[in-house]
C-alpha positions as a Python dict, from the first residue, in 0.01 Angstrom:
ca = {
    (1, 'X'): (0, 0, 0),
    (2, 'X'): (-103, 69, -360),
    (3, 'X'): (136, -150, -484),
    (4, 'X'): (28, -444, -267),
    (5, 'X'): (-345, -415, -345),
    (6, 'X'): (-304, -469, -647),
    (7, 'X'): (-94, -746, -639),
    (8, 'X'): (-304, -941, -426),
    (9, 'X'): (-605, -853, -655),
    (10, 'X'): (-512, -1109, -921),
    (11, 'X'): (-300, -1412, -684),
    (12, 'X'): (-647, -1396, -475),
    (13, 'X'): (-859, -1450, -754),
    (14, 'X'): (-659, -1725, -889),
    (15, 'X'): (-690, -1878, -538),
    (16, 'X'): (-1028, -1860, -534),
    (17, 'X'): (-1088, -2015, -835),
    (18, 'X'): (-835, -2276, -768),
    (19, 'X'): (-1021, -2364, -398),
    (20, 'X'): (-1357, -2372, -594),
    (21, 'X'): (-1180, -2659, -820),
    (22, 'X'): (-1000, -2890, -593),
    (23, 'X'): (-1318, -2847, -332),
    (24, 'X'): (-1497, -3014, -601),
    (25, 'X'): (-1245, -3270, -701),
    (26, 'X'): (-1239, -3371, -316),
    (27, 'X'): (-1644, -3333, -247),
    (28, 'X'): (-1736, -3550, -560),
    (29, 'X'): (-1406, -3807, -504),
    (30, 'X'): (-1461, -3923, -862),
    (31, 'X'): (-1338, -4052, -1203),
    (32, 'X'): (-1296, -3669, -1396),
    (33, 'X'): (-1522, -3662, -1633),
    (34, 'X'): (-1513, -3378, -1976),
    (35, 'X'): (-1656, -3164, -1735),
    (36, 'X'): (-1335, -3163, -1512),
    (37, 'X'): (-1116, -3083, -1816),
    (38, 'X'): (-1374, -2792, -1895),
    (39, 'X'): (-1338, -2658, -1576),
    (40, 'X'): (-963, -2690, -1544),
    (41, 'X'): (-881, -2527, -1867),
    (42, 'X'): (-1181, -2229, -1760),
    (43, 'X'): (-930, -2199, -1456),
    (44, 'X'): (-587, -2153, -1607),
    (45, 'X'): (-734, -1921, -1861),
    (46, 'X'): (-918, -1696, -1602),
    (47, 'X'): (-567, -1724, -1443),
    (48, 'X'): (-398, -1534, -1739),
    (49, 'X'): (-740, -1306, -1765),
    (50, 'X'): (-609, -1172, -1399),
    (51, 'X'): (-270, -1150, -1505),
    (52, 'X'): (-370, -914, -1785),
    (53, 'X'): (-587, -704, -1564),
    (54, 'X'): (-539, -317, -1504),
    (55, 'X'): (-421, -419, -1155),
    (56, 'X'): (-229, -723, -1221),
    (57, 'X'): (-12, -458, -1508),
    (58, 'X'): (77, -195, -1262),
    (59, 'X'): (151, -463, -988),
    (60, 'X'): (399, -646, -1297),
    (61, 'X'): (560, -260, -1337),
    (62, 'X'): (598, -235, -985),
    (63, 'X'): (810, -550, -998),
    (64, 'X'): (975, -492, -1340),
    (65, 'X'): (1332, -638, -1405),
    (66, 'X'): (1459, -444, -1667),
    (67, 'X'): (1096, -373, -1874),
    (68, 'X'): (828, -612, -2029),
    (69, 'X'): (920, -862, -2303),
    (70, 'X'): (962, -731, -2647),
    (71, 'X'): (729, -1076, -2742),
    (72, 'X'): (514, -1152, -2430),
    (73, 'X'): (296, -1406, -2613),
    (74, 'X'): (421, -1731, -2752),
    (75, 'X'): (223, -2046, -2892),
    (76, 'X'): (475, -2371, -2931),
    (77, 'X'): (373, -2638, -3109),
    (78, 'X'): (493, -2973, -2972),
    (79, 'X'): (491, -3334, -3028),
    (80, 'X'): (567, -3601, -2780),
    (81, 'X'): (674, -3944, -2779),
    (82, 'X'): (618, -4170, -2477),
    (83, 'X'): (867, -4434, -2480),
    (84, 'X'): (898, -4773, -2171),
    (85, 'X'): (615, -4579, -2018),
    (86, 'X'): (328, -4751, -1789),
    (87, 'X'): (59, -4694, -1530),
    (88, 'X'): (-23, -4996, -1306),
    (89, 'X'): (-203, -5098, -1047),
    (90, 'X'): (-215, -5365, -808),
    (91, 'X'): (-443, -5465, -513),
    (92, 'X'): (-402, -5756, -206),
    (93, 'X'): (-642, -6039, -51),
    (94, 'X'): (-860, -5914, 169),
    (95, 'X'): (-878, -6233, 347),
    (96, 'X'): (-675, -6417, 487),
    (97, 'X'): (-363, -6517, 417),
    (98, 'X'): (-345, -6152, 262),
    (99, 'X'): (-103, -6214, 78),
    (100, 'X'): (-24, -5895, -146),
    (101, 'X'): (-62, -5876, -431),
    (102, 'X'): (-319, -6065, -504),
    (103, 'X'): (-325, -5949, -881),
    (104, 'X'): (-130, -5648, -1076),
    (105, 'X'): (-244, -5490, -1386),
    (106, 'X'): (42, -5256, -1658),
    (107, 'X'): (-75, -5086, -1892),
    (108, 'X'): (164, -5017, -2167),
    (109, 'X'): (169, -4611, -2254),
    (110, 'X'): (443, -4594, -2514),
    (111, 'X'): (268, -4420, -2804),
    (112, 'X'): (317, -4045, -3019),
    (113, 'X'): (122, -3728, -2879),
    (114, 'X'): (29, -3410, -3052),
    (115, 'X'): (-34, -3053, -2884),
    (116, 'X'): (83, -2728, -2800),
    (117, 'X'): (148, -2457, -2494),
    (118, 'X'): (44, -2086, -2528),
    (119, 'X'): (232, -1868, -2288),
    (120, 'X'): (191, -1503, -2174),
    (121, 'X'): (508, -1343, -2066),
    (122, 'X'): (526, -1011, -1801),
    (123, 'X'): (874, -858, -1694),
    (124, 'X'): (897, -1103, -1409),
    (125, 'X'): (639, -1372, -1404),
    (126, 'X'): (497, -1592, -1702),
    (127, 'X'): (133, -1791, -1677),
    (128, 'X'): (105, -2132, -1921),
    (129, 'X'): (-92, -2338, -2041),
    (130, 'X'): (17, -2681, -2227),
    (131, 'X'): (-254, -2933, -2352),
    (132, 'X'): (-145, -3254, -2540),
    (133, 'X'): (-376, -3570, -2716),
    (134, 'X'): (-269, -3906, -2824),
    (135, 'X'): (-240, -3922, -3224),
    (136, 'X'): (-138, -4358, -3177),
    (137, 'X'): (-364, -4564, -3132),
    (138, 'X'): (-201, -4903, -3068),
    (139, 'X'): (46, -4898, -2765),
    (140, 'X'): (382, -5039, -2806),
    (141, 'X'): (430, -5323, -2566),
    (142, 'X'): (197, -5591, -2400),
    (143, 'X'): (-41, -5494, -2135),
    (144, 'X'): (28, -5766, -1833),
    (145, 'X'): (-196, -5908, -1603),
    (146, 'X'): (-75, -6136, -1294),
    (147, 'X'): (-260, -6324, -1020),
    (148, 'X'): (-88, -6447, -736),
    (149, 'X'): (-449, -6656, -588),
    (150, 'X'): (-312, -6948, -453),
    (151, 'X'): (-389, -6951, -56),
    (152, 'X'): (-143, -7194, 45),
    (153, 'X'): (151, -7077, -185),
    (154, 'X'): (64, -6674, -221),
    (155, 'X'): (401, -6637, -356),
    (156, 'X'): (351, -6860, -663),
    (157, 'X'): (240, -6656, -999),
    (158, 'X'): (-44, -6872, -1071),
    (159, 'X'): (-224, -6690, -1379),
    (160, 'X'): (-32, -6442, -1620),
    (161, 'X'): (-178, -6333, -1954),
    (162, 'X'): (-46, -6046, -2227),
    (163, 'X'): (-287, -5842, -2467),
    (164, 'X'): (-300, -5602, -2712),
    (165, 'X'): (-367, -5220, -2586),
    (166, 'X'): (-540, -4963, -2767),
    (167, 'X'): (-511, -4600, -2624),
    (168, 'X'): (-854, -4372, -2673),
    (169, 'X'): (-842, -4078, -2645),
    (170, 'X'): (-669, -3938, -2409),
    (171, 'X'): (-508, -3618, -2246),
    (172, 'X'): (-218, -3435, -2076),
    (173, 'X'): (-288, -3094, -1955),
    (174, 'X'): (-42, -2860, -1747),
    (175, 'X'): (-121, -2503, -1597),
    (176, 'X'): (159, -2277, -1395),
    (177, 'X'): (292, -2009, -1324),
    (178, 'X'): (690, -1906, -1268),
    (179, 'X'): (868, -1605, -1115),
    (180, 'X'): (1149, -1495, -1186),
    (181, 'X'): (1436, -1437, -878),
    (182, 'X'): (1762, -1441, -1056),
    (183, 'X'): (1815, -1101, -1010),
    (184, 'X'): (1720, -1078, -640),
    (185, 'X'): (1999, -1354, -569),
    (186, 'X'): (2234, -1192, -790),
    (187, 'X'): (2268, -1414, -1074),
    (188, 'X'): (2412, -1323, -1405),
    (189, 'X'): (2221, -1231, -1675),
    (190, 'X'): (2208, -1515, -1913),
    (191, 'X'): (2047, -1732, -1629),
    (192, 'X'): (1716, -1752, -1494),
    (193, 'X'): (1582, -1902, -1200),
    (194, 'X'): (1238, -1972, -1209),
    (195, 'X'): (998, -2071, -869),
    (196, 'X'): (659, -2243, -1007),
    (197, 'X'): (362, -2387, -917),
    (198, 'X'): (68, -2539, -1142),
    (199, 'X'): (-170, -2850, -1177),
    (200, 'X'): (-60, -3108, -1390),
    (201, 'X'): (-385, -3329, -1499),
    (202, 'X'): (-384, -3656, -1693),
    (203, 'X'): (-604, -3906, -1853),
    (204, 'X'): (-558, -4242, -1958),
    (205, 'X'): (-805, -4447, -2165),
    (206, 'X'): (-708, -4834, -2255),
    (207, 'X'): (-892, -5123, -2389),
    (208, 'X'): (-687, -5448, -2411),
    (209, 'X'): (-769, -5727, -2698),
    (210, 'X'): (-704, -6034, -2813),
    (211, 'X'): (-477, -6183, -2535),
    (212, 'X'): (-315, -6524, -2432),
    (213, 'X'): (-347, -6648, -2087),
    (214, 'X'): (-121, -6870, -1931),
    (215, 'X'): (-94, -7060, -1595),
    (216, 'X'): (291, -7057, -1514),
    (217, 'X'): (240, -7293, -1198),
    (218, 'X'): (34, -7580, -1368),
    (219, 'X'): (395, -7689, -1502),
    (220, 'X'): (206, -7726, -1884),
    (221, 'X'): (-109, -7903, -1730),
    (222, 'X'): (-346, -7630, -1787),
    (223, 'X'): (-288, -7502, -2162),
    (224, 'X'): (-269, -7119, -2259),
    (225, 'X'): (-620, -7030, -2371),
    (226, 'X'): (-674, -6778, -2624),
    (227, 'X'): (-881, -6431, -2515),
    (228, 'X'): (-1061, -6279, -2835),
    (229, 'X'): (-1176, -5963, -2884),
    (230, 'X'): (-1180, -5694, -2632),
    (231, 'X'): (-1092, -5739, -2248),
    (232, 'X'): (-1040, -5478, -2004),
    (233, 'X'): (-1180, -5109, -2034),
    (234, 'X'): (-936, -4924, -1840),
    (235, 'X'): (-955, -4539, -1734),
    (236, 'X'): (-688, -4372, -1504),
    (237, 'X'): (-680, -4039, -1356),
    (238, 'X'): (-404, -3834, -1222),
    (239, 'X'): (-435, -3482, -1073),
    (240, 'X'): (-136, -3306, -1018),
    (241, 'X'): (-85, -3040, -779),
    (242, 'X'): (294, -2912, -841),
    (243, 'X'): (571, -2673, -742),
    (244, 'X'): (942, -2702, -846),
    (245, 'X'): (1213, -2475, -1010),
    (246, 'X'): (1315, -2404, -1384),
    (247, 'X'): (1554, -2242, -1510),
    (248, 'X'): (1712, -2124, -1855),
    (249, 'X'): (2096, -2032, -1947),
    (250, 'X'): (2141, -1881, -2241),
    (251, 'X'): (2447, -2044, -2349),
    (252, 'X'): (2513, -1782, -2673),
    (253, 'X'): (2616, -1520, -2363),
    (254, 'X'): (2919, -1666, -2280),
    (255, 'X'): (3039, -1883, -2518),
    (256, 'X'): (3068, -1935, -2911),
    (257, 'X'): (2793, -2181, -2878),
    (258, 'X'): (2489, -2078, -3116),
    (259, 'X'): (2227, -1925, -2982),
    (260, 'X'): (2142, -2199, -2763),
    (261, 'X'): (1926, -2193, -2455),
    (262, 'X'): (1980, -2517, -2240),
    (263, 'X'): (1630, -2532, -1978),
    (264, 'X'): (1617, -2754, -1678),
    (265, 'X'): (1284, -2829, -1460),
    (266, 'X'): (1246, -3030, -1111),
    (267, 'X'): (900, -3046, -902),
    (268, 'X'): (716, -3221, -671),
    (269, 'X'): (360, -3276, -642),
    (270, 'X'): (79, -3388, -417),
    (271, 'X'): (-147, -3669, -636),
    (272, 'X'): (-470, -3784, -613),
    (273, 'X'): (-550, -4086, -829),
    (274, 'X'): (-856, -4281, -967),
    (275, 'X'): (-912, -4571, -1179),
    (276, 'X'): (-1196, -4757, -1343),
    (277, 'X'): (-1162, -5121, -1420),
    (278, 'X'): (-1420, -5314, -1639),
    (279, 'X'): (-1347, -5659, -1695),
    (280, 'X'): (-1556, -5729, -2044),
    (281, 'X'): (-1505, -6062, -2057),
    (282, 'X'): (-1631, -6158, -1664),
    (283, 'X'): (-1968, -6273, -1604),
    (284, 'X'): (-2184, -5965, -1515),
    (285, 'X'): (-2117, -5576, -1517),
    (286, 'X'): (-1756, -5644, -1291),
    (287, 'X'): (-1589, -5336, -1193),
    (288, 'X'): (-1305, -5250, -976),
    (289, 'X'): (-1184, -4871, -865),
    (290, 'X'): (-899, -4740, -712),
    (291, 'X'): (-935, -4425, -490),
    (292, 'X'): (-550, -4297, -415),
    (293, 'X'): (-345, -4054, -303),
    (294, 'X'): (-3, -4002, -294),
    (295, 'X'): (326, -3804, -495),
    (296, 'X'): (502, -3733, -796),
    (297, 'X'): (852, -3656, -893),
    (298, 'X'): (913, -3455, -1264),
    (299, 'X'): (1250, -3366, -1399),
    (300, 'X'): (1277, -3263, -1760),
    (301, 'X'): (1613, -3134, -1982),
    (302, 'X'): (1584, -2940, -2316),
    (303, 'X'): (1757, -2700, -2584),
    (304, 'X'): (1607, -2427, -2776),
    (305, 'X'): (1730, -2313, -3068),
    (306, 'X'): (1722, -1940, -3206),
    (307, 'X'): (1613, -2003, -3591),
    (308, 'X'): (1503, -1616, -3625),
    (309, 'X'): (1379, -1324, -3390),
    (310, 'X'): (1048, -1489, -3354),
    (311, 'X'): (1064, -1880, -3398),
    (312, 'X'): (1253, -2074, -3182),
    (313, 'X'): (1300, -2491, -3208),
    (314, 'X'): (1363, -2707, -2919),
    (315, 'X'): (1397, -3057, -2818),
    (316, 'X'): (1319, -3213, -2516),
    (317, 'X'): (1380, -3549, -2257),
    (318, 'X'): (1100, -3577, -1967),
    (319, 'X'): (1086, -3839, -1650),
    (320, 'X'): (764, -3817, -1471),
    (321, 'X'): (710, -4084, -1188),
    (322, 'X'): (389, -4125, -980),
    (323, 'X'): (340, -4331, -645),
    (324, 'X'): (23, -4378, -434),
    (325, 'X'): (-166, -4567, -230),
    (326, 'X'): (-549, -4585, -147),
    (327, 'X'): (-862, -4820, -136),
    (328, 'X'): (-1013, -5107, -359),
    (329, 'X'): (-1403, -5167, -472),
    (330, 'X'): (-1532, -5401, -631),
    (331, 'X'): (-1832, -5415, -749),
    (332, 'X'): (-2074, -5701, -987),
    (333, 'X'): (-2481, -5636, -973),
    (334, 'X'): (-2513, -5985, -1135),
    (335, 'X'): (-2369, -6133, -810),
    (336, 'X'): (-2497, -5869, -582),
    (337, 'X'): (-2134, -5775, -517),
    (338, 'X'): (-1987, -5461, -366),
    (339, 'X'): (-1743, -5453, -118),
    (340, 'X'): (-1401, -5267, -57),
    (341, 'X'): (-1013, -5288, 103),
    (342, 'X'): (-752, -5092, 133),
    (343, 'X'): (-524, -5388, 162),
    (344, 'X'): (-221, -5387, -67),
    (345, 'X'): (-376, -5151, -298),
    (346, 'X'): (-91, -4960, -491),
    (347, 'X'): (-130, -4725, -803),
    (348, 'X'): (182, -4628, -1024),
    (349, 'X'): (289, -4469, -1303),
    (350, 'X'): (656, -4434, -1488),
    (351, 'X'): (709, -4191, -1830),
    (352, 'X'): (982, -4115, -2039),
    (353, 'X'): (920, -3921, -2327),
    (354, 'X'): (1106, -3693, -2577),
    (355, 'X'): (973, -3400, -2701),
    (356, 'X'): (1008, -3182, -3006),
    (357, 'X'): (892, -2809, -3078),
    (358, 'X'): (849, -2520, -3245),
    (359, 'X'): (823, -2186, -3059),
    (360, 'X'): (655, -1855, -3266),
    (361, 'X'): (676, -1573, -3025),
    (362, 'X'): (489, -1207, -3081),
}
């Protein structure tokens, strides 16, 4: 009975601190501010606080595998490079003929990232913490904006323009926790098998400049006009709330490999998404929001590398791809506009990146 105490005394802690955060990303239903971050990283390290509590250590001994790690901490430094990446959105006509989409909005995300992940290691269970920034500035690619506004042929792309993007400063942030079962199913030594769960949180910031817009259905009668200077403001959120598998086989155990390490991680996650439009060059302060909710799938493949006892290298490949769906507002106070739909209104996002990293463990 002991034993159970205090094992609950740290997982209900960390649920009440994660209740206290998503009860306020649902109550205030909001773009998340520096606050959000503040509070998100306060969370995940209050979550490895617990773990290192009296209670949380005897409840780790009463679960031991074979002893705690000779190294339980590590810090990895890691950079990241997002490569045919993008995070769209796309909204319908909320009158008639409704034809959907209306217009569609990708913005590019290919661009280098900087960061690290600190991780504290018990005999069976690990808590994480990865946080990553944006060192480019200028995307690769075009962002693209289509309009499809033509009533009485709502099929016809009627307005399409391209423009530079600049990425601000933005931010990738992961929490979780793994346990480790390989034992308990009766797998070998040299692989683990790794439940998780965690929050994965992102933030994009975008401006696009200096654009061309063209009218593809005018058949040349309306010439491309130029669009200086900055456009669109762009912010999109992502929250994250994931579980999945890893898993590590040590490849050096049973082969003449080098002392390899080949990792594999799947999960799934519930999203909730929200975006902030501001059209600079409109008449007017003209902003449009999305409000969604939806899923994410994450798969990711790597190597690590044994350079000495303590410093391990490692490289790599992540797919992350993020569906939902939601309302529209729109809003203008020169105009006296504010009004919202929910038809057609779509938010995406597709990444590919490549990773690489250097591992000191102590």
């Amino acid at each position: 009975m002991k034993c159970f105490q205090n094992i609950m005394k740290p997982i209900a802690g960390a649920a009440v601190l994660t209740n206290h955060l998503s009860f306020k990303i649902r109550r205030e239903n909001a773009p998340c501010k520096n606050s959000d971050v503040v509070s998100f990283v306060w969370c995940v390290v209050a979550l490895m606080m617990l773990a290192m509590s009296p209670g949380a250590a005897v409840a780790s001994s009463d679960l031991e595998v074979s002893g705690s790690p000779a190294s339980p901490w590590s810090i990895e430094l890691k950079t990241r490079y997002f490569f045919d990446s993008h995070t769209s959105y796309e909204f319908g006509n909320p009158f008639p003929p409704y034809q959907a989409p209306l217009s569609r909005l990708e913005f590019p995300l290919d661009s280098w990232w900087v960061g690290g992940e600190a991780r504290r290691r018990f005999s069976r269970f690990s808590l994480g913490l990865e946080v990553l920034r944006n060192v480019t500035i200028e995307t690769g690619g075009a962002m693209k904006d289509s309009d499809w506004d033509d009533e009485y042929n709502p099929k016809v792309l009627t307005i399409y323009s391209e423009s530079g993007c600049r990425l601000e400063p933005s931010y990738n942030i992961r929490g979780d926790m793994d346990f480790n079962i390989a034992d308990q199913i009766g797998l070998p030594d040299w692989l683990e098998l790794r439940p998780l769960a965690g929050i994965r949180w992102q933030r994009f910031t975008l401006v696009t400049h200096d654009g061309i817009q063209t009218y593809p259905a005018s058949d040349g009668a309306n010439p491309a006009i130029p669009l200086p200077g900055d456009g669109i403001h762009f912010e999109q959120t992502y929250w994250q709330y994931l579980v999945g598998i890893r898993s590590a086989c040590d490849l050096e155990n049973f082969s003449k490999l080098p002392p390899l390490k080949l990792l594999f991680q799947v999960d799934w996650a519930y999203v909730q998404g929200y975006n902030e439009d501001h059209h600079l060059l409109r008449e007017g302060n003209r902003i449009t929001t999305e409000t969604t909710r939806g899923d994410a799938w994450h798969s990711s493949i790597g190597l690590k590398w044994r350079l000495t006892r303590s410093l391990d290298a490692g490289i790599e490949a992540d797919y992350l791809k993020l569906q939902t769906t939601g309302s529209h507002r729109l809003t203008n106070d020169l105009f006296d506009i504010d009004m919202g739909f929910d038809n057609g209104v779509k938010v995406w996002s597709e990444q590919r990146s490549l990773s690489l990293s250097l591992e000191y463990s102590f």
